[in-house]
N, C-alpha and C positions, 0 to 999 in steps of 0.2 A: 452538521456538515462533515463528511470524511474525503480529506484531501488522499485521493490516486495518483500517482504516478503511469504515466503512458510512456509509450515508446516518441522519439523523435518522430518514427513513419508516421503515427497516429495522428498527432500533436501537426505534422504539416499535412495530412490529407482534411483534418479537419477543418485547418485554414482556407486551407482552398476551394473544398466545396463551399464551406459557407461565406465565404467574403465576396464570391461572386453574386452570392443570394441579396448581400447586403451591401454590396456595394456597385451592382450592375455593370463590374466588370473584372478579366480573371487576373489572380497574380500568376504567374511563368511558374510555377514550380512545378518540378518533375522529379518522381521520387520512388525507388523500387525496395523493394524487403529481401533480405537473405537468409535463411535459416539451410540447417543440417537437406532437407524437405526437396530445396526450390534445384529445378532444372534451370538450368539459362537456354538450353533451346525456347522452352517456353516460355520464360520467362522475358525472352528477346521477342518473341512474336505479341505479349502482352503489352513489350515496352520497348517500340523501334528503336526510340532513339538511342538506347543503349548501345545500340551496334554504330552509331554514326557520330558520336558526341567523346569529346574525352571526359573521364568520372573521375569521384573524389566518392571513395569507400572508408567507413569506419563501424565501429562497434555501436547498439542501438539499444544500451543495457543498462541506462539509467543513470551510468555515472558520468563524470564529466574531466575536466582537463584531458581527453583521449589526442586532442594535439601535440598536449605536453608530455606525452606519457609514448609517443610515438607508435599510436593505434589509431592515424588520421594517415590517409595516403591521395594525392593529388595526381591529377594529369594523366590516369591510366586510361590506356584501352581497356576492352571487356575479357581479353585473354588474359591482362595483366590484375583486374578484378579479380578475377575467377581462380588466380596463383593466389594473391592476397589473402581472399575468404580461405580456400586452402590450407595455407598455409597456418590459418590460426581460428580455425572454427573447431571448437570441444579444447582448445588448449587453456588452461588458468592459466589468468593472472590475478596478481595483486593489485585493488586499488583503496586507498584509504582505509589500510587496515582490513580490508577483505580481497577473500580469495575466491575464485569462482572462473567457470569456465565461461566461453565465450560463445554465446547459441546463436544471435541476431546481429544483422548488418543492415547498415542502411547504404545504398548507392546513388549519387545523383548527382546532374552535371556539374563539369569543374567548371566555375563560373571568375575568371581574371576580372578583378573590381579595384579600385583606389579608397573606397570611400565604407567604412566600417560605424553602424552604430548599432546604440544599444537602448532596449525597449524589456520593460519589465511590469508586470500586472500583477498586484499578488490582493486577494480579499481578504478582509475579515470582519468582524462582529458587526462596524458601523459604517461599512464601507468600501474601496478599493484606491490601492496607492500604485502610483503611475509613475514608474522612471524610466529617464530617458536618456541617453548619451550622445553627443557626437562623436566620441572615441572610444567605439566597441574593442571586441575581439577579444583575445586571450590576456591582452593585458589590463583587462578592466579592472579588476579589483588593486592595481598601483594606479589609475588613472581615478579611482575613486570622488577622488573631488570633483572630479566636473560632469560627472552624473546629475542631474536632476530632479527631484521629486515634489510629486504633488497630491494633495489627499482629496478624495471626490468620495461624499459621503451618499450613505443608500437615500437614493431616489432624486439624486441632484443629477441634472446632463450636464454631459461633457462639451460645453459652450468654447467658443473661442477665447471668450475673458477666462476659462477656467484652465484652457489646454494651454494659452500665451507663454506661463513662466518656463514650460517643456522646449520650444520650438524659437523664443525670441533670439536670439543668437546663430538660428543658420541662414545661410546665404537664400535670399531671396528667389533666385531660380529651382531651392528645392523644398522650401519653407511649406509651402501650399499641400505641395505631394506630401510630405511627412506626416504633416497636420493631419491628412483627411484618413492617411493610411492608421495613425493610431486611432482616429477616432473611429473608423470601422472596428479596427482590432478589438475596440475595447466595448464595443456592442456588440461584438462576437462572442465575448468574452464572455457578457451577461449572459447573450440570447442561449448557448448551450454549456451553460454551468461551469466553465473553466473556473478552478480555484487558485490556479496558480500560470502564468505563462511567461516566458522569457526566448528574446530574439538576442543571442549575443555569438558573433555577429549578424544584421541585416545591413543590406547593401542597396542598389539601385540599377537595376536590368533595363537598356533603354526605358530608364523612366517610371519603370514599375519596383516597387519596393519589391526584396527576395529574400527570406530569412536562410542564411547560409546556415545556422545553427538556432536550433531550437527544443526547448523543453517545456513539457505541459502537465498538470494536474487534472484531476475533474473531481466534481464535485458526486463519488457512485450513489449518493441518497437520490440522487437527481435521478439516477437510471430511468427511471418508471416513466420520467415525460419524454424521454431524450431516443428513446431506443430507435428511433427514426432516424432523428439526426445524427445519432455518432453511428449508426452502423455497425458494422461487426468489430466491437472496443475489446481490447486485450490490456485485462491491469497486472502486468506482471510484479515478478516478485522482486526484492529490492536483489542488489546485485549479491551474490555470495549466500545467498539463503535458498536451499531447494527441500520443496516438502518431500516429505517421509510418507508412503503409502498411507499412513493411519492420517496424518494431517493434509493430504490430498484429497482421502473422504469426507472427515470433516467440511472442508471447503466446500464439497462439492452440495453435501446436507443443507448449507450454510448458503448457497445459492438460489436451493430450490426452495427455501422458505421465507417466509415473511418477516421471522424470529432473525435473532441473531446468534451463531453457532459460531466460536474459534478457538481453538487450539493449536497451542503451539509447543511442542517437546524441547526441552532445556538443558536437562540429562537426562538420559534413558538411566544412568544406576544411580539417579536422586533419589535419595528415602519420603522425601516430602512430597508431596501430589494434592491438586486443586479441582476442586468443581467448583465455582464459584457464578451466581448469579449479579448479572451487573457490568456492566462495563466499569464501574468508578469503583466496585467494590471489589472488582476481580485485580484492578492495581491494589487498590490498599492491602490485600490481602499476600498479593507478590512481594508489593515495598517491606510490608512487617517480616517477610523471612527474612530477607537480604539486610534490613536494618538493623535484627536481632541475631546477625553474625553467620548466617545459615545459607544462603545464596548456593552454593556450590549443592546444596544439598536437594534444591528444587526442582523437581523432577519436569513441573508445565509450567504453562500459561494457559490459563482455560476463563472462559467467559460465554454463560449464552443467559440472554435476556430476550424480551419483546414475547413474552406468553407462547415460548414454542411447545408445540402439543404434546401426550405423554409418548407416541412413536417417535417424536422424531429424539426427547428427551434420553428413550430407551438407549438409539441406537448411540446415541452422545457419549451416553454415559458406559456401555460397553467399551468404547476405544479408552475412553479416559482409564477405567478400571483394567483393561490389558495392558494398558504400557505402563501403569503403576504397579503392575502384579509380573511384571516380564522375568524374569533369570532372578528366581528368587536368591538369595545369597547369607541366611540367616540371621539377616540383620533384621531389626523394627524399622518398620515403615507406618506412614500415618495419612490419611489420605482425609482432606479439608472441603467438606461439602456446606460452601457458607453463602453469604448474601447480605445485604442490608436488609430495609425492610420494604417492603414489594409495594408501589403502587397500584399497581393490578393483576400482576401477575398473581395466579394461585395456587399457592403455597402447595397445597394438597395433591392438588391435581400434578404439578410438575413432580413430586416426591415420587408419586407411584410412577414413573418411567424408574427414575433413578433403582426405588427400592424393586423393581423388577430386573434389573441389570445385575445388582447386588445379591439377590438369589440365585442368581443363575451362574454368579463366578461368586461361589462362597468358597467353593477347592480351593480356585487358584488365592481368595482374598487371606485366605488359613496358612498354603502354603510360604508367603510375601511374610505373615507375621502383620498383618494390616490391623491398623487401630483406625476409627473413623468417629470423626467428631464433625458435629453438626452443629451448626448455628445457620440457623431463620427469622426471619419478622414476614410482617403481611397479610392478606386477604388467607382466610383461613390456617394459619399457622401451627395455631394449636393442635389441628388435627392431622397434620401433617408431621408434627415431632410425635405424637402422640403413635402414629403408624410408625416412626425410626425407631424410636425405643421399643417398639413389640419387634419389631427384625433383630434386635440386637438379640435378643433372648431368643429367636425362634431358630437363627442360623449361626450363634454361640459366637459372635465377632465381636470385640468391645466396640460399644458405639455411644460416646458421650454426645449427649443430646443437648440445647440451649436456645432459648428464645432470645429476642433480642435485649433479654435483663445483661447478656454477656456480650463483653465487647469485640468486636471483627481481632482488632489485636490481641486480645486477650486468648480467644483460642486458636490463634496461630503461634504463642510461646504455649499453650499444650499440647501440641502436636511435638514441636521441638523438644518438649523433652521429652516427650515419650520414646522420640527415636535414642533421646541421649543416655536413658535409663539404661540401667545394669538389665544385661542379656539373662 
């Protein structure tokens, strides 16, 4: 399971289409998108009520406290909107330690409410846990104690005996409506892989629950059943983080295949640099530089697993070798082509992308002062270290070869010192 982050827009058009499906009737939400992009002429003809309703605009970028931070604005017309986004669409701010600019808004009616709670779904391994509040809003987390929670283990329903200890405490004339509204919610939940959702605050619109504020997960493994049901899904990037051309392509490699492709640049003038197969082995191999005092010197983050072919392997391994090889500077640089040991992936077969990537930037690997140490395990391995050691002598690069007799940490302190050796 890999938990996504959505946008709010997302997160409530998805409520809405499907709670209707599951609960044979609609909730009130109305909800429009603002980027650099959107016309409001059209975007008023997509969405009347914009013109006839007063709105409540904010930022739709994943992070949160934007009340407290005063990037929440109440009670405008759509003239007064439209100054707003204006006024702060491409400008950074700061939030929790990041900086980043401001691309998306979300607009949607100012709804005057008395009544704030709070509703939270989060999955994991054995199950999903269910909190609830009568005293939403901004100050939930000092209102802490009187949250409620409940654990509803995989393939148990959420029965009234099971939902009671959520809802015993509110007043009788809203008790029923809450009830039913989380238990929709939380078949919502299931029926389109939500991993994560939180209503803080929901309120009550003659009578129909309205989440004034909301954030969602999804489960993207899910993608392949789902593409019906979410519709056109935007998983954006966390806030303060924007790819770099070479990690925009990746991405986009990384889409179009089955395989799993990521990379991510850490420093551009790091001496150390990663190819690593594995998702668990492409951390341990991160952890051991930063553990062993070298972190700053880390050029990636890179991981591609799931048996991706020797094309798509090639083109992988070209970007990772260009921004390892970038503004050479005289310095040793060491570049870690490693992995556990493969359950099915073949060893051999991935190799030849790599060592055809390696051929074709031997200049620039000469230029950089590249040293490349290898360690593999798996389905044909032999023959695949057995092809790196003939490159290392056919295009004159040192290239320390190792089966899995040598340990993941262990040739990530020879890389290290290779950068640390006298020049």
């Amino acid at each position: 399971m890999a938990r996504k982050k959505i946008r709010e827009y997302d997160s409530k058009r998805l409520l809405k289409e499907h709670f209707k499906r599951l609960a044979g009737y609609e909730l009130p939400i109305k909800s429009a998108q603002v980027t650099e992009s959107t016309d409001f002429n059209e975007l008023t003809e997509k969405e009347p009520w914009l013109s006839s309703e007063k709105l409540v605009v904010k930022p739709d970028m994943l992070f949160g406290k934007r009340g407290k931070s005063g990037l929440v604005a109440l009670n405008l017309d759509l003239a007064q909107v439209a100054t707003f986004v204006k006024e702060r669409l491409g400008k950074e701010v700061e939030m929790g330690g990041c900086k980043g600019p401001i691309t998306t808004f979300i607009v949607e009616p100012f709804i005057p409410h008395n009544e704030e709670f709070y509703l939270n779904i989060v999955s994991d391994r054995l199950g999903c846990s269910i909190s609830f509040s009568e005293c939403g809003g901004i100050e939930i987390e000092e209102n802490w104690d009187k949250v409620k929670t409940i654990f509803v283990p995989t393939g148990v329903s959420l029965t009234p005996e099971v939902i009671a200890p959520l809802v015993a405490t509110l007043p009788l004339e809203i008790k029923a409506v809450i009830e039913e509204f989380i238990k929709v919610v939380f078949t919502l939940f299931q029926d389109i892989d939500f991993t994560f959702l939180e209503m803080n605050p929901f309120t009550l619109v003659e009578g129909k629950p309205y989440p004034l504020d909301m954030r969602g997960e999804l489960d993207d493994t899910a993608a392949f059943k789902n593409f019906k049901k979410w519709g056109s899904i935007e998983f954006p990037m966390p806030f303060g983080r924007v790819m770099s051309p070479t990690e925009s392509f990746i991405h986009g490699l990384d889409e179009k295949t089955s395989a799993s492709l990521k990379f991510t640049v850490l420093n551009p003038k790091g001496r150390i640099w990663t190819m690593v197969a594995g998702g668990g082995a492409s951390v341990i191999y991160a952890d051991t530089v930063g553990d062993l005092g070298y972190a700053s010197e880390l050029g990636n983050y890179a991981e591609y697993s799931g048996a991706p072919n020797e094309e798509e392997v090639l083109q992988y391994a070209r970007v990772v070798i260009d921004c390892a090889t970038s503004d050479p500077d005289g310095h040793k640089r060491a570049l870690v082509i490693g992995g556990g040991i493969a359950n099915f992936t073949d060893v051999a077969a991935t190799f030849n992308g790599i060592i055809r990537a390696l051929k074709e930037k031997e200049s620039k690997l000469k230029a950089a002062r590249m040293s490349i140490y290898v360690r593999r395990g798996g389905p044909n391995y032999q023959k695949g270290l057995a092809k790196m050691r003939a490159l290392g002598d056919e295009i004159g690069i040192p290239i320390e070869v190792y089966g899995p007799e040598e340990t993941m940490t262990g040739i990530c302190k020879q890389a290290i010192e290779c950068i640390t050796a006298a020049a």
